[in-house]
SEDOKE-999917 format. One record per residue (C-alpha): x negated, y, z; residue number from 1. Coordinates in steps of 0.05 Angstrom, whole numbers, plus 32768, in hexadecimal, padded with zeros to 4 digits. Layout:
BEGIN
+------+------+------+-----+
|   xx |   yy |   zz | num |
+------+------+------+-----+
|    X |    Y |    Z | NUM |
...
+------+------+------+-----+
! end
This chain:
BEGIN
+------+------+------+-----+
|   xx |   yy |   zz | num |
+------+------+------+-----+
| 8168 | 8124 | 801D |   1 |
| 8152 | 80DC | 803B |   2 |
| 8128 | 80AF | 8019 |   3 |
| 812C | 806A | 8025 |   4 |
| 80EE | 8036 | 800E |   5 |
| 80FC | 7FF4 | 7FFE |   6 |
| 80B8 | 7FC3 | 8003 |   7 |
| 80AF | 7F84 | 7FD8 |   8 |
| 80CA | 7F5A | 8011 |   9 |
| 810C | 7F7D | 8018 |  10 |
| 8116 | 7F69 | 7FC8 |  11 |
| 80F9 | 7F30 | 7FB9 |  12 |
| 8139 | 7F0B | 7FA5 |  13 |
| 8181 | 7F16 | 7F99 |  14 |
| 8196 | 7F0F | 7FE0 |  15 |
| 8164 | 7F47 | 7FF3 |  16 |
| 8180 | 7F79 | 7FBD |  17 |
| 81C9 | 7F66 | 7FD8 |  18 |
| 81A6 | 7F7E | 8016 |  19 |
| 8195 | 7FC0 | 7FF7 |  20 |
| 81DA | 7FC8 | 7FED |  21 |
| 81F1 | 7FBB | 803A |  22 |
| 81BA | 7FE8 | 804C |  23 |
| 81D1 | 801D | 801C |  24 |
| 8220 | 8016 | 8034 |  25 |
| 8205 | 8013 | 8081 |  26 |
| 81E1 | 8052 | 8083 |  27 |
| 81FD | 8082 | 8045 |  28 |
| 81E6 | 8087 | 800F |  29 |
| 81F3 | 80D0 | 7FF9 |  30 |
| 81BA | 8100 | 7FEA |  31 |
| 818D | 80C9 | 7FE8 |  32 |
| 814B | 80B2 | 7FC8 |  33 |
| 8132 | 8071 | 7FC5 |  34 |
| 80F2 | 8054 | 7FB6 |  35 |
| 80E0 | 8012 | 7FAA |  36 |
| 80A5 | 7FDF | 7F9A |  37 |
| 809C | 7FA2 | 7F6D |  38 |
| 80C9 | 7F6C | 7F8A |  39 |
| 80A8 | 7F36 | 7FAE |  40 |
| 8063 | 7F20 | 7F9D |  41 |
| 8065 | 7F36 | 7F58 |  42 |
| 8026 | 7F6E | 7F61 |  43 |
| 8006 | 7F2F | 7F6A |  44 |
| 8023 | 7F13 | 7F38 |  45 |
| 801E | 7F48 | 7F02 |  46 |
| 7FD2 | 7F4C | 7F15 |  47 |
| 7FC4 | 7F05 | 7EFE |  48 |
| 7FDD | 7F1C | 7EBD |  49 |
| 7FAA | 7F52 | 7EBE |  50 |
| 7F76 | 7F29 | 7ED3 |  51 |
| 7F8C | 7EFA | 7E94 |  52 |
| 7F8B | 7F34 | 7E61 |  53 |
| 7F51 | 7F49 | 7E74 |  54 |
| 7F2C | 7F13 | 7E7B |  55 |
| 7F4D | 7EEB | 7E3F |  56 |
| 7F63 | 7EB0 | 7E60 |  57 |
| 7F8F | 7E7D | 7E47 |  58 |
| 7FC7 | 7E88 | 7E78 |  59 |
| 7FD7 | 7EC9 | 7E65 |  60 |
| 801C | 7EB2 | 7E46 |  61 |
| 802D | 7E8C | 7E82 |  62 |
| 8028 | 7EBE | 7EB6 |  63 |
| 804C | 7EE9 | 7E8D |  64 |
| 808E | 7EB9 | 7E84 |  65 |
| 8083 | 7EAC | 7ED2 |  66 |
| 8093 | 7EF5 | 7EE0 |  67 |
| 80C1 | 7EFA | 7EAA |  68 |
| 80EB | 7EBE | 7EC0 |  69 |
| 80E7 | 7EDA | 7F0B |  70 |
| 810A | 7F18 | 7EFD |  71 |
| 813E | 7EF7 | 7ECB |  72 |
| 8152 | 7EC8 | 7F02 |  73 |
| 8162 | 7F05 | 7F38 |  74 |
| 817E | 7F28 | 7F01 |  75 |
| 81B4 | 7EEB | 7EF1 |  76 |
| 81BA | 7EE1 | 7F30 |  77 |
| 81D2 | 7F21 | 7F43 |  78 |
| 81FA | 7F33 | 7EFC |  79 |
| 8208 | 7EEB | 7EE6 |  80 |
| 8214 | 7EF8 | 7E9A |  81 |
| 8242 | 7F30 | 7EA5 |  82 |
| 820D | 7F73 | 7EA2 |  83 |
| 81EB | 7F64 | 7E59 |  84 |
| 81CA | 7FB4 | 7E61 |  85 |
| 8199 | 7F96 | 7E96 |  86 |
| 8184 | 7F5B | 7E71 |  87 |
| 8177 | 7F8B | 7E33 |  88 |
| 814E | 7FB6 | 7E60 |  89 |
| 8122 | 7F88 | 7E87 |  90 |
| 8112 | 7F62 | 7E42 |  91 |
| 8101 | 7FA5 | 7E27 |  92 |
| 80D8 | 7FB1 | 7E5F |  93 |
| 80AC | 7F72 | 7E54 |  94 |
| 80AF | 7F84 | 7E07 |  95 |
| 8088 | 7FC4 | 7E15 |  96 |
| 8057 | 7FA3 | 7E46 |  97 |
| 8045 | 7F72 | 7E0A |  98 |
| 803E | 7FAE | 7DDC |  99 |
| 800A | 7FCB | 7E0C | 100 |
| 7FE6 | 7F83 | 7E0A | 101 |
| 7FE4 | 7F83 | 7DC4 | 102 |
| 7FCF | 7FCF | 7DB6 | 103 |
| 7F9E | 7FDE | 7DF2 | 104 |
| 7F5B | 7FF5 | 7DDC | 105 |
| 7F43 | 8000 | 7E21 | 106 |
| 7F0C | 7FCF | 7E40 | 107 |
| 7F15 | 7FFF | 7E8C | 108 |
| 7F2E | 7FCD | 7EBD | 109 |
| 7F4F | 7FFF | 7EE1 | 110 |
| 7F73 | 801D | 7EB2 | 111 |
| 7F8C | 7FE2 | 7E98 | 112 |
| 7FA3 | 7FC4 | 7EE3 | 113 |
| 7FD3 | 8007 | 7EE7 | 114 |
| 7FF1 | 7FFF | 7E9F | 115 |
| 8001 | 7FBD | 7EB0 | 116 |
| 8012 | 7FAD | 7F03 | 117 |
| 804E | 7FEC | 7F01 | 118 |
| 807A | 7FC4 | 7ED6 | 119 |
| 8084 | 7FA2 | 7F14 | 120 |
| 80A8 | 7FE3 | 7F35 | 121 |
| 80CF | 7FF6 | 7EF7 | 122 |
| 80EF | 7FB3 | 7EF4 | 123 |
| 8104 | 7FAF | 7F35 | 124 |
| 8122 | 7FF2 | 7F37 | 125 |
| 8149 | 7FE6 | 7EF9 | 126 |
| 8161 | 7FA6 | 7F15 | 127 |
| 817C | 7FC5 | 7F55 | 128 |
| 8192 | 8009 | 7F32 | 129 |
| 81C2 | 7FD9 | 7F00 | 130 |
| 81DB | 7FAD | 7F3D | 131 |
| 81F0 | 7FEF | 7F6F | 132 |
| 8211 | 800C | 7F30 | 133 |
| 8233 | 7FC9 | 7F26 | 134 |
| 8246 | 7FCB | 7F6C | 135 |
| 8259 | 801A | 7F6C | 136 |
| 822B | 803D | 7F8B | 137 |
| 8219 | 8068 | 7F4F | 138 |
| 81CE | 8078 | 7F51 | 139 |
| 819E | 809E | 7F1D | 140 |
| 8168 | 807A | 7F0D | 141 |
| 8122 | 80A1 | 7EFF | 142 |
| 80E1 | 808B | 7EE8 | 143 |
| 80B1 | 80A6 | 7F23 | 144 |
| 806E | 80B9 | 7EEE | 145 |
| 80A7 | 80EE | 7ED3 | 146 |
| 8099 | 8113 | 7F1B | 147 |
| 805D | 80F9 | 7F39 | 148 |
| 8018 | 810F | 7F1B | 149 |
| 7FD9 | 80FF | 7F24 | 150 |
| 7F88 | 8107 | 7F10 | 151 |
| 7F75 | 80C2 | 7EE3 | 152 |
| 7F55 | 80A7 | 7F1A | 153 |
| 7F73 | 8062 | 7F0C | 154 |
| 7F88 | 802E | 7F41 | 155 |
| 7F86 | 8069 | 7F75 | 156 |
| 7F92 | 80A0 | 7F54 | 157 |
| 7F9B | 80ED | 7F80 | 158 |
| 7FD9 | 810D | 7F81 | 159 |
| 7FE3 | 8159 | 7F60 | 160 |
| 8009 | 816D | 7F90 | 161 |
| 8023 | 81AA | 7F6F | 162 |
| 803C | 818F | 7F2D | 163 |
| 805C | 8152 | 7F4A | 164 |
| 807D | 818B | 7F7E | 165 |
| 8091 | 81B2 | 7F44 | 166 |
| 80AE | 816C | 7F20 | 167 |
| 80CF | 8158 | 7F61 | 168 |
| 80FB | 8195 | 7F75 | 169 |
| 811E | 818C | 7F32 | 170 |
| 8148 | 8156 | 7F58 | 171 |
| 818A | 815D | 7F64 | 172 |
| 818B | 814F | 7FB1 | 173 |
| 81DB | 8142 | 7FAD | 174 |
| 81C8 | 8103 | 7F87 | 175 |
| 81B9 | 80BF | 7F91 | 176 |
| 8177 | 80A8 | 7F6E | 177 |
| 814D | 8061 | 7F6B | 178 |
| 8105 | 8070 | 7F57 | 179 |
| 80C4 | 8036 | 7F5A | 180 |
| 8089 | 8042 | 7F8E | 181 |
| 8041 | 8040 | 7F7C | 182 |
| 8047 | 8056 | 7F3F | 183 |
| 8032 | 809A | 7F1D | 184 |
| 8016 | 80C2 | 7EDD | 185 |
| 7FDF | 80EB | 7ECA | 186 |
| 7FDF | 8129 | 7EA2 | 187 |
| 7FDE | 80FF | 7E61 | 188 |
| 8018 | 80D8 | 7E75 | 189 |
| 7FF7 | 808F | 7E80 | 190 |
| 800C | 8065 | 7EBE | 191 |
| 7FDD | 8072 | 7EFD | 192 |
| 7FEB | 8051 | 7F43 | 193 |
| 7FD5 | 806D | 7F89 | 194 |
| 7FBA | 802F | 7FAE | 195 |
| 7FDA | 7FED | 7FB9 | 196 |
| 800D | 7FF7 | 7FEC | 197 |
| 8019 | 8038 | 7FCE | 198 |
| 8062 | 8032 | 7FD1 | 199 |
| 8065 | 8056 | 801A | 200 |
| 803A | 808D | 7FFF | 201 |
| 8067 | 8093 | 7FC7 | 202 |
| 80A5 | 80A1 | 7FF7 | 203 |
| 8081 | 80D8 | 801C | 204 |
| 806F | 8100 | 7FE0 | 205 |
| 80B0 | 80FD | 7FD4 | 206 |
| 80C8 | 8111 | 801A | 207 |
| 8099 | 814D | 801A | 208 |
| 80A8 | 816A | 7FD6 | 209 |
| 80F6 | 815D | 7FEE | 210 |
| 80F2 | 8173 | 8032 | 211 |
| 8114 | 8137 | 8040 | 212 |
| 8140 | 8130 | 808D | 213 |
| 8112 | 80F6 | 8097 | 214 |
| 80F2 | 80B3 | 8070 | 215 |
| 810B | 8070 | 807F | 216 |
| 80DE | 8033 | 8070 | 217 |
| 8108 | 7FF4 | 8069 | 218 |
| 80E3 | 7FAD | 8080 | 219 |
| 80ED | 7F6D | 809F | 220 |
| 80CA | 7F80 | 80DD | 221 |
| 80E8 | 7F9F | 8116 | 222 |
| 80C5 | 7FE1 | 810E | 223 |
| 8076 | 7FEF | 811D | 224 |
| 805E | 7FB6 | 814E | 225 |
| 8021 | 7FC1 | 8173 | 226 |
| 7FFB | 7F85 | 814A | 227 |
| 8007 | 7F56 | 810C | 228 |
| 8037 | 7F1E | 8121 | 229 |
| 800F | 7EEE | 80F4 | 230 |
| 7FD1 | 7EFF | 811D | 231 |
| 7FE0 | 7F02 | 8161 | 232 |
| 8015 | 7EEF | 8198 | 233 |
| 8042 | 7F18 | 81C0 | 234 |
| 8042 | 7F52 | 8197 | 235 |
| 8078 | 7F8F | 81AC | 236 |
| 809D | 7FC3 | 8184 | 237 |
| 8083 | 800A | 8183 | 238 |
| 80C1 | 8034 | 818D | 239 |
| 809F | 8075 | 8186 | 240 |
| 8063 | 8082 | 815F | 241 |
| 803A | 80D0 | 8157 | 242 |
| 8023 | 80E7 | 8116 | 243 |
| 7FDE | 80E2 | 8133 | 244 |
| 7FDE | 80A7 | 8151 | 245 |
| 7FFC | 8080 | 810B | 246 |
| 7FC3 | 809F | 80E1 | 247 |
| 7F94 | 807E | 810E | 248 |
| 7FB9 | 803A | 810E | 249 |
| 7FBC | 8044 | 80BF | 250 |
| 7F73 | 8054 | 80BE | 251 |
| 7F5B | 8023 | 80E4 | 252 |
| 7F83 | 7FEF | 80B0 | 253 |
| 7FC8 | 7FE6 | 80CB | 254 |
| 7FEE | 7FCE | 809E | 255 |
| 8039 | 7FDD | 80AD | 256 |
| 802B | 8029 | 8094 | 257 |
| 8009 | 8043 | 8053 | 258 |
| 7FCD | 806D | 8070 | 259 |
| 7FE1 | 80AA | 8039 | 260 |
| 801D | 80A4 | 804D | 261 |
| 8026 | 80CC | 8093 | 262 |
| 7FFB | 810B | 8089 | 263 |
| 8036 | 8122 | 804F | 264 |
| 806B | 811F | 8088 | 265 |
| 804A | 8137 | 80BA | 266 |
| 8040 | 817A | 8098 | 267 |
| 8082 | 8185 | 8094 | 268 |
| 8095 | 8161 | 80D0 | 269 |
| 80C0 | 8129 | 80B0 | 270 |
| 80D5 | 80F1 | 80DB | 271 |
| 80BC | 80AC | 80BC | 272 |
| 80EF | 8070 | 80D2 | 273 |
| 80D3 | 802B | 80D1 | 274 |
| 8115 | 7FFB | 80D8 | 275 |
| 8127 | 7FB3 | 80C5 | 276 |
| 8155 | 7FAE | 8091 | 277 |
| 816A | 7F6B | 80B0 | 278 |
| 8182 | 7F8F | 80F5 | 279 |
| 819E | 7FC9 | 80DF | 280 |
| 81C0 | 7FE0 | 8128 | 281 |
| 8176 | 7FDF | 8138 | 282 |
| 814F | 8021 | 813E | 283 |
| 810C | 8006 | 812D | 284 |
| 80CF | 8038 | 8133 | 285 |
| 80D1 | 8080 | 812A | 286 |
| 8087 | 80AE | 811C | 287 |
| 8093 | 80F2 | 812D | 288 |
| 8076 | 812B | 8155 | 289 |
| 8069 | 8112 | 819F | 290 |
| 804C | 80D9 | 81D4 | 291 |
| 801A | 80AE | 81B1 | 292 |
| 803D | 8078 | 81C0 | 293 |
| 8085 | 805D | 81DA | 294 |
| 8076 | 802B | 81FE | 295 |
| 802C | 803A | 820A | 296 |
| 8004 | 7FF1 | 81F9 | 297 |
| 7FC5 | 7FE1 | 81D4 | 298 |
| 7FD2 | 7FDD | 8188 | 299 |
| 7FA9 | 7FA5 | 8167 | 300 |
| 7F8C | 7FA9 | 811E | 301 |
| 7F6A | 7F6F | 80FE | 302 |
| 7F4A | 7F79 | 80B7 | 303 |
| 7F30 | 7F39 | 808D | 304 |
| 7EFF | 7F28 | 805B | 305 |
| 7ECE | 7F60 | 8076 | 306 |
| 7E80 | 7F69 | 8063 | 307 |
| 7E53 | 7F73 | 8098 | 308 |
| 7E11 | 7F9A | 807B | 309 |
| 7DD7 | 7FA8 | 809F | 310 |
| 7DA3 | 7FDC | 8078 | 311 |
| 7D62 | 7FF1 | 808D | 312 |
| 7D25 | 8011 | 8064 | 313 |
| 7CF4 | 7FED | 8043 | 314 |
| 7CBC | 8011 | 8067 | 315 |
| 7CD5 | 800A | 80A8 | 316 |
| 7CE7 | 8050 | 80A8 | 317 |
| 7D1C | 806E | 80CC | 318 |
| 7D61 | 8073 | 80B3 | 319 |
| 7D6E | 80B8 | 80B6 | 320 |
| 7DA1 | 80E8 | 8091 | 321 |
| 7D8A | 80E2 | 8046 | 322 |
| 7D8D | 8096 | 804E | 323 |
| 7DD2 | 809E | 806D | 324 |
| 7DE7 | 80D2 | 8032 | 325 |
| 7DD2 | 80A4 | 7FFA | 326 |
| 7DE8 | 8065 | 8015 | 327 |
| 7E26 | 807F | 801F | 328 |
| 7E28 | 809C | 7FDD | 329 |
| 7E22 | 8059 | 7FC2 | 330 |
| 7E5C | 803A | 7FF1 | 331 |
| 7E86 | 806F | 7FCE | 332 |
| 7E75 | 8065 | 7F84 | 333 |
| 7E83 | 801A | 7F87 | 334 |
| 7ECF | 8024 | 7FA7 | 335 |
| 7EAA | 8002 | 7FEC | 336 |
| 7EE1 | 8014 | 802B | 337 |
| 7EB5 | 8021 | 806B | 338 |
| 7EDA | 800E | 80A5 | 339 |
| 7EA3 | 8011 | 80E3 | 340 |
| 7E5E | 8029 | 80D8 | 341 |
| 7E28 | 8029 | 810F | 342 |
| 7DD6 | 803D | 810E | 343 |
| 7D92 | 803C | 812D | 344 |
| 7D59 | 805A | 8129 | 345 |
| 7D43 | 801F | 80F0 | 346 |
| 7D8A | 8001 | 80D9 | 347 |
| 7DC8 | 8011 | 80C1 | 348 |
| 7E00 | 7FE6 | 80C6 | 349 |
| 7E42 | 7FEF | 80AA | 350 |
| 7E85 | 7FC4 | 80A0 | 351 |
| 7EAE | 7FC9 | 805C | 352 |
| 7EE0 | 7FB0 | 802F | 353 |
| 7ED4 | 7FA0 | 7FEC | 354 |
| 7F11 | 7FA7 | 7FC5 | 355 |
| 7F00 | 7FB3 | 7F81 | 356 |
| 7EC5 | 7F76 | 7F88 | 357 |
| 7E8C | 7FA9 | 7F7E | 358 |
| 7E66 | 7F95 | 7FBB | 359 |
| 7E37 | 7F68 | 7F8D | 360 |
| 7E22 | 7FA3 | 7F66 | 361 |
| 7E18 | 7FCF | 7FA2 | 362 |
| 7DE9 | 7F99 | 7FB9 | 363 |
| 7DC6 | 7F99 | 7F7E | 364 |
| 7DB9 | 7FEA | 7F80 | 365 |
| 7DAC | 7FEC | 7FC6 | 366 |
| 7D74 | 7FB7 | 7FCC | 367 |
| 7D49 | 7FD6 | 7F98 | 368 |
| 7D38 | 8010 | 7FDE | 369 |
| 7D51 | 7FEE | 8021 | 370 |
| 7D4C | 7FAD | 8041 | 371 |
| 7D99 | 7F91 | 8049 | 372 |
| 7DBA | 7F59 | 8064 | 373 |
| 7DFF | 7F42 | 806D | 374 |
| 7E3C | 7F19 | 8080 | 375 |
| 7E79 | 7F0A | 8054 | 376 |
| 7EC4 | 7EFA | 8076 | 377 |
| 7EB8 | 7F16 | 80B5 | 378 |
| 7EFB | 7F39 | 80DB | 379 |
| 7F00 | 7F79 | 80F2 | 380 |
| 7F27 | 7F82 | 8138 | 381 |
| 7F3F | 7FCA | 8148 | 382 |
| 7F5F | 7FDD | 8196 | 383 |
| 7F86 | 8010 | 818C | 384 |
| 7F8C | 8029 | 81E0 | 385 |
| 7F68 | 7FE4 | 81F7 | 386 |
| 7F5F | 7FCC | 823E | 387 |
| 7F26 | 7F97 | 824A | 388 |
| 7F54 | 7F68 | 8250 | 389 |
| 7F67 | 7F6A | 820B | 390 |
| 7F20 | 7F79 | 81EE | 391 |
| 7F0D | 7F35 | 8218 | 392 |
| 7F46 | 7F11 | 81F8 | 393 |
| 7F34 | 7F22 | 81B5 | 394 |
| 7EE7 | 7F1A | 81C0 | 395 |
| 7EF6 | 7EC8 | 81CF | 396 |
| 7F0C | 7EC6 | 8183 | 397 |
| 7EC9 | 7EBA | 8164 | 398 |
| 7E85 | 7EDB | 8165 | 399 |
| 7E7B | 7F21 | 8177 | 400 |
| 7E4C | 7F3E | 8148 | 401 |
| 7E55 | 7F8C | 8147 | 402 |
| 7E7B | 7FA8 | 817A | 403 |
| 7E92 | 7FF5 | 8182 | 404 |
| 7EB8 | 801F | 81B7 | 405 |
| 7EC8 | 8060 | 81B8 | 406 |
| 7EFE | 807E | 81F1 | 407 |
| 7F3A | 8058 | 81E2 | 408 |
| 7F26 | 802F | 81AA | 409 |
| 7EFF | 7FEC | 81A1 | 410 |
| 7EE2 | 7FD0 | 8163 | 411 |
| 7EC8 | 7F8B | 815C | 412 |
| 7EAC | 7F6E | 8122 | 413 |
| 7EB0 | 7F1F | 8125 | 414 |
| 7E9E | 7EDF | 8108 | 415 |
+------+------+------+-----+
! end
């Protein structure tokens, strides 16, 4: 089978799920799975409902109609009045997100944010399921928590691998099916999700359990540029990328490839396509077995809104490996991403992200035994294969205030 993913930006209006279409009739579209996220900005936008349940604001009802109205107007615009099953389903869709807001006993953040943010998925897939069968291209469309499994571990929730296998070879690989990314199930049958961005990582489960011929990511990007076009200037396609070589780049925080994503296909070999769905005569990028990189260039990675800690003992004592165990201990239990960590003989310094806005409560823990100190919004600058030329270049940005090489790679902390 192929599987083809479909990102927010590829379907955030009726134009772009026409698109989906030309796509589909460009490349064939038999023995095919595709997988697609919430259309547009609407994670964003189903998380400021979440954020208004939860925290009983008066705009709850608003941002609700907001979303509502946003998928009724792609939705006429693509049927006019003439498919009345669609309407019926997305209104039944936002009938059984208000019954969850009404019944919920839960007071778990977490739990709530993944009961909530997939309706997001399973509206845009029923949208653009309705409109290919209205335009022929019959299609099956599945609910993805029916196959994919998962712990409870909400908001990034680990894969069981062998049940969602088991679930997964039931497909029929002669047909055509439109499934949502990001979203899954644990055993007792409530909605997890495996990271934002998940949506890639979704595709390459289901490449692996598939054996899929390959796994073509559809964006409005070239392919895989050696930096972020809204970042820096004269950036250049990768043609080729390794296996390795992307896990590194998704490591270090690029953001055109899901970091869970590659190690699934490169068990099994599977080639992962990154294309435009703009240009489709283009080739884009493809990350397979091979060079590190076609054309070989430094890669450039900038991460935002990074904290810059600096820990050292109380007594003046060294920091030595049971400081470094339970500090990073700590950095784990509060969901704290370490992206560059460097020590002394007296400090410890690390730079993280703080996505689940925990870092205030780590504080407070940590100060009651070390000494700390730290900068908020500082940017993170990984060189992928740098030169000095480059490292100066990016060096004249701000201040330097932590700065890291190993062979190959260069990481600058700035303010």
């Amino acid at each position: 089978m192929k599987i083809f993913k479909f990102g927010g930006a590829s379907v955030k209006d009726a134009n772009g799920v026409k698109n989906v279409l030309q796509v589909l009739m460009h490349e064939g579209y038999q023995n095919t799975l595709i997988v697609i996220s919430a259309m547009g900005k609407m994670t964003n936008a189903f998380e400021k409902i979440i954020d208004s349940y939860y925290h009983k604001t008066e705009d709850l009802n608003q941002n609700i109609e907001f979303v509502k109205n946003y998928h009724l107007e792609i939705t006429t615009n693509l049927f006019g009045d003439k498919n009345y099953q669609i309407f019926v389903e997305v209104e039944q869709l936002f009938a059984q997100l208000r019954k969850f807001l009404t019944t919920n006993k839960s007071t778990d953040y977490d739990f709530i944010y993944d009961q909530i943010v997939g309706y997001g998925e399973l509206l845009s897939t029923k949208i653009i399921s309705a409109y290919l069968n209205e335009n022929e291209i019959q299609n099956n469309w599945i609910d993805v928590r029916e196959y994919i499994k998962t712990d409870a571990n909400y908001r990034d929730a680990y894969v069981n691998w062998e049940q969602s296998s088991a679930n997964i070879s039931k497909l029929n690989p002669e047909k055509l099916y439109v499934t949502q990314g990001f979203l899954s199930a644990d055993h007792n049958n409530k909605t997890t999700t495996l990271g934002r961005e998940g949506s890639d990582y979704t595709a390459a489960i289901f490449a692996y359990c598939l054996n899929a011929k390959h796994l073509t990511i559809w964006k409005d990007v070239e392919g895989v540029l050696n930096a972020d076009p809204r970042f820096f200037n004269e950036t250049q396609l990768l043609k080729q990328i390794s296996y390795s070589e992307a896990i590194e780049m998704a490591f270090y925080g690029a953001s055109v490839i899901h970091p869970k994503t590659l190690k699934p296909l490169e068990n099994k070999n599977i080639p992962l396509y990154v294309r435009s769905f703009f240009h489709l005569d283009l080739s884009g990028t493809m990350v397979c077995k091979g060079l590190n990189l076609i054309p070989e260039t430094p890669c450039l990675i900038l991460k935002q809104n990074q904290i810059l800690i600096s820990i050292s003992a109380l007594d003046f004592s060294f920091m030595v490996e049971h400081n470094l165990s339970e500090l990073f201990k700590i950095l784990h239990n509060y969901k704290l991403k370490v992206n560059l960590i460097q020590n002394s003989a007296l400090s410890f310094s690390v730079c993280i992200e703080d996505k689940y806005n925990n870092f205030k409560q780590f504080l407070s823990e940590v100060k009651l035994k070390y000494k700390i100190s730290y900068l908020e919004n500082v940017s993170l600058y990984t060189i992928r294969h740098a030169n000095q030329k480059v490292v100066d270049s990016i060096e004249q940005k701000g201040l330097v205030l932590l700065k890291q090489a190993t062979k190959g790679t260069v990481q600058v902390v700035m303010q």
